[in-house]
C-alpha positions in Angstrom: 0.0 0.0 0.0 1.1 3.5 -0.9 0.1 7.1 0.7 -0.6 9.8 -1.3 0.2 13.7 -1.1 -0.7 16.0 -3.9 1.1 18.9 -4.3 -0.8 21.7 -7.2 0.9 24.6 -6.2 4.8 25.5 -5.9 4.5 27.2 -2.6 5.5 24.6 0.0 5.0 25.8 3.9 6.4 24.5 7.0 2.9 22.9 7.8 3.2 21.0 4.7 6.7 19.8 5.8 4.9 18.7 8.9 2.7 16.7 7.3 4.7 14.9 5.4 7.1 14.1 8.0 4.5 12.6 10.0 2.9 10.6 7.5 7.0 9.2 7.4 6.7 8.4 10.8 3.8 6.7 11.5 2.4 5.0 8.8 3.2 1.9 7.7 3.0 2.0 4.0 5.3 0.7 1.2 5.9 4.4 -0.5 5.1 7.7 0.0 4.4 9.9 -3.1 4.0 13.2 -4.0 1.2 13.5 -7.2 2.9 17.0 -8.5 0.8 20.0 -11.0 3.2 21.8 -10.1 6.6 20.8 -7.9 6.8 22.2 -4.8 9.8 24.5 -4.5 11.4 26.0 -1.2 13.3 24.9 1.6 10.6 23.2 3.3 10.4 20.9 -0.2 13.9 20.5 -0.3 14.0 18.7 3.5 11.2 16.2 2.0 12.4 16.0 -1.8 14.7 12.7 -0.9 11.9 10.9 1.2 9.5 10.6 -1.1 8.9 9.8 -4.7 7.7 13.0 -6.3 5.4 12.3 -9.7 4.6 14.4 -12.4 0.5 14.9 -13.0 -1.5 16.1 -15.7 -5.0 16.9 -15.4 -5.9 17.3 -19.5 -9.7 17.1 -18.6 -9.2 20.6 -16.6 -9.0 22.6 -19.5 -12.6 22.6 -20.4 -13.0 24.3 -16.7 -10.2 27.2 -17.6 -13.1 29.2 -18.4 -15.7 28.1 -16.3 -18.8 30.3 -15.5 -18.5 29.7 -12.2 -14.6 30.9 -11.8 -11.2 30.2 -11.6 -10.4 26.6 -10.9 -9.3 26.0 -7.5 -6.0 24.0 -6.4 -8.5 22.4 -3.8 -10.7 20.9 -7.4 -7.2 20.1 -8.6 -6.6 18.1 -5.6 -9.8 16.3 -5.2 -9.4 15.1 -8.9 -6.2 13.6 -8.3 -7.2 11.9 -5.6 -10.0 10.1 -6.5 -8.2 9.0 -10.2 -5.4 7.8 -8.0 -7.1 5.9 -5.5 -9.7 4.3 -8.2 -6.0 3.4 -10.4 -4.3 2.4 -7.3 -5.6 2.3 -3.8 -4.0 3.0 -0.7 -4.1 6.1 1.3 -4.7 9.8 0.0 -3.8 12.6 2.5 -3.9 16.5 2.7 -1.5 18.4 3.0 -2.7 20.1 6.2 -2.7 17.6 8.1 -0.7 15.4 10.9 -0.3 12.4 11.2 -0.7 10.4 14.9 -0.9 7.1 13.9 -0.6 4.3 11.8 -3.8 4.0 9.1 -1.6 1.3 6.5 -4.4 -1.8 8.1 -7.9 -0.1 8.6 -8.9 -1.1 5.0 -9.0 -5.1 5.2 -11.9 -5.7 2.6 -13.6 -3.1 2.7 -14.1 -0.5 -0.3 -13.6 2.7 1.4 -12.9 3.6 4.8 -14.8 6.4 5.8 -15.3 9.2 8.9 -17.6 11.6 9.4 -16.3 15.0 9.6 -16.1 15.7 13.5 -17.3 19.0 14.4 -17.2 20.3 18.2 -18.2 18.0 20.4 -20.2 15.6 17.9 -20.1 13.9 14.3 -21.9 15.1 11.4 -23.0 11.8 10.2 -24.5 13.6 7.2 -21.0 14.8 5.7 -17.7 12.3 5.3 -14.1 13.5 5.6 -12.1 13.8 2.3 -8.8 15.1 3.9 -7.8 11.6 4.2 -9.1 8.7 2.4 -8.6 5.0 2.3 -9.4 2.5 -0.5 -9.1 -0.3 -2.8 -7.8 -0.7 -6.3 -10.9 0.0 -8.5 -12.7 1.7 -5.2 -16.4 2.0 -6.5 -16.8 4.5 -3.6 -13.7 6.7 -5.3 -14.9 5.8 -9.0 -18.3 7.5 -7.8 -16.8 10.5 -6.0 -14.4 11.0 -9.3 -18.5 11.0 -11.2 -19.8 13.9 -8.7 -16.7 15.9 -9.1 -16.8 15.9 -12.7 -20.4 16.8 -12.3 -19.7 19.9 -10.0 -17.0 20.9 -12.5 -19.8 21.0 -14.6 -22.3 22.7 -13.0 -21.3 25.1 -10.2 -18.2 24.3 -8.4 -17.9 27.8 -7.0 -17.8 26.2 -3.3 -14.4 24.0 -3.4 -16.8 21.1 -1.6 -18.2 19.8 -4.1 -15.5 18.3 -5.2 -14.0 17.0 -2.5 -16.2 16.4 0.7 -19.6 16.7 -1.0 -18.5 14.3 -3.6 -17.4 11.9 -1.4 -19.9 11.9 1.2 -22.9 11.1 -2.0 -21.0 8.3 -3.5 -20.9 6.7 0.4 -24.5 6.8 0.4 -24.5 5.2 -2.8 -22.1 2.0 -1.4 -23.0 2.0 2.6 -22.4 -1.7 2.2 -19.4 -2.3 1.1 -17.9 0.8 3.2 -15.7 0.6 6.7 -16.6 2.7 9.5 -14.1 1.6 12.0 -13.9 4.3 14.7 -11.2 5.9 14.3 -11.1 10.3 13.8 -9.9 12.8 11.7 -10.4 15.8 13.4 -10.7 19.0 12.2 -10.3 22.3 14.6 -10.4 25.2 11.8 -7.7 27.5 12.2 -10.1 30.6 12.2 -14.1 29.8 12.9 -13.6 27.6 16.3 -10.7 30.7 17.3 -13.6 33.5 16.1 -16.4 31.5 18.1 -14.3 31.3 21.5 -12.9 34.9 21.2 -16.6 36.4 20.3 -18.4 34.1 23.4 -15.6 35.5 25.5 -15.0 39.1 24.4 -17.1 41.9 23.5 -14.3 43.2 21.2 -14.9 43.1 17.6 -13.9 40.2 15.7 -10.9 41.8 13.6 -9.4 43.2 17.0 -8.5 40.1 18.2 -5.4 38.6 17.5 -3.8 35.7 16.9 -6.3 34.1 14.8 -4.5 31.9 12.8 -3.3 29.6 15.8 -5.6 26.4 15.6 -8.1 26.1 18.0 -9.0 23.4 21.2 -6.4 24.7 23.4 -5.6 22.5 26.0 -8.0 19.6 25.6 -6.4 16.2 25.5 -6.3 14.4 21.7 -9.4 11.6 21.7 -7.2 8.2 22.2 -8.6 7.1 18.6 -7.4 10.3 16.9 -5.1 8.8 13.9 -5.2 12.5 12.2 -5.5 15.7 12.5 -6.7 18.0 9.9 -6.2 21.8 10.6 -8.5 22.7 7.5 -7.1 26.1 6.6 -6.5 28.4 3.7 -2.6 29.1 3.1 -2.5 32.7 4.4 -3.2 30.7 7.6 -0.9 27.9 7.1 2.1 30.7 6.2 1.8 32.0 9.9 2.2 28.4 11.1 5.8 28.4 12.2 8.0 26.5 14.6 8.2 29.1 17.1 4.1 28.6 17.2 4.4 25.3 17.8 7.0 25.4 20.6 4.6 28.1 22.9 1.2 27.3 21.8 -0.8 24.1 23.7 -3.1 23.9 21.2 -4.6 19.9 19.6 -2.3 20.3 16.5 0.9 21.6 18.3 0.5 19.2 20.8 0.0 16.3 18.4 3.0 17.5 15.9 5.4 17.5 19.6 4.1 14.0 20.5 4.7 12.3 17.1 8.3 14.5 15.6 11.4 15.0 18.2 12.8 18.4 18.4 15.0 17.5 15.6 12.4 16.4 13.7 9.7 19.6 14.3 12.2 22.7 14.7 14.1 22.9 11.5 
């Protein structure tokens, strides 16, 4: 089994660096790649470039959307189509690139099709939406070969909200296979960077919402990571993930600093 990053942009950013040198550490996979639009350039790429296999992508079928009434293509449309071509060719593991891993993932699929999460909000599950930051499947995944079917369709249609290719997608074709899908318990959680920061500051200040500051550092301070967290998934847009630095995550006690210090040494974390 393989796990899959996709890169479709050539900034690379010390969260990225992050995520990738977790995935190194904790799961149990034959190769890590890196599916590239565009090669990621920097000196965060160049500390990964020699771990992992780094493969060149073309997405022909995206030109018909260069002109799309709907707007500019997204990298997160890019991303979604590369996954779910990859994972119906292949298999294995597909993960974002804001993310970090806590453990291994490389046995959860056993026969199943899919294995599949619902995206955890605070303090519950939406059982009505499925996680697409990291996905598990089979060769030939009829779950994947689906989602690959509603993303086209979006691309289509109105793909204005990046969703609909990605987490939207995902979560229809699901509904469309329950039988042949894995549920097995374990989480991909998800404190966004700015919303669960904006809701905490506004229940506990009166102060306007752009007076507040530091609002990019991930949110759920200081509670413990669930004991069947594999992955963390900081869903953030990459002004946020440029502020993310090593210096944050030495001071701050936040879920994702905490879980990048538990799984990286020192060495490993502040480069």
């Amino acid at each position: 089994m393989n796990l899959y990053f996709a890169s479709t942009h050539a900034d690379f950013f010390y969260a990225h660096y992050l995520a990738v040198i977790s995935a190194i550490k904790t799961q149990n996979v034959d190769n890590i790649i890196m599916i590239c639009t565009t090669p990621p350039i920097g000196y965060y790429a160049d500390l990964i470039r020699n771990k992992v296999i780094m493969q060149p992508f073309e997405i022909p079928d995206f030109k018909q959307f260069e002109n799309a009434p709907w707007g500019k293509l997204r990298t997160a449309h890019s991303k979604d189509y590369i996954q779910w071509v990859t994972l119906c060719n292949n298999g294995g593991i597909f993960i974002d690139l804001d993310t970090v891993c806590i453990k291994d993932m490389s046995d959860l699929l056993g026969s199943f099709d899919v294995i599949a999460t619902p995206r955890f909000l605070p303090g519950r599950y939406n059982n009505n939406s499925y996680e697409s930051a990291v996905v598990i499947a089979k060769k030939g995944s009829l779950v994947c070969a689906d989602a690959l079917k509603y993303s086209l369709q979006a691309l289509n249609g109105n793909a204005k909200k990046y969703q609909t290719t990605g987490p939207i997608a995902y979560t229809k074709a699901i509904n469309n296979h329950k039988r042949i899908v894995g549920f097995p318990g374990y989480d991909v959680l998800s404190p966004r960077i700015k919303s669960e920061v904006r809701i905490s500051m506004r229940m506990s200040s009166p102060k306007p919402y752009n007076t507040v500051q530091k609002l990019y550092i991930p949110a759920w301070e200081n509670l413990p990571i669930p004991p069947n967290t594999c992955i963390i998934h900081i869903f953030s847009s990459t002004s946020d993930l440029k502020k993310i630095d090593k210096d944050l995550i030495a001071s701050s006690n936040t879920m994702y600093a905490r879980a990048v210090k538990q799984v990286l040494t020192k060495d490993e974390w502040y480069v």
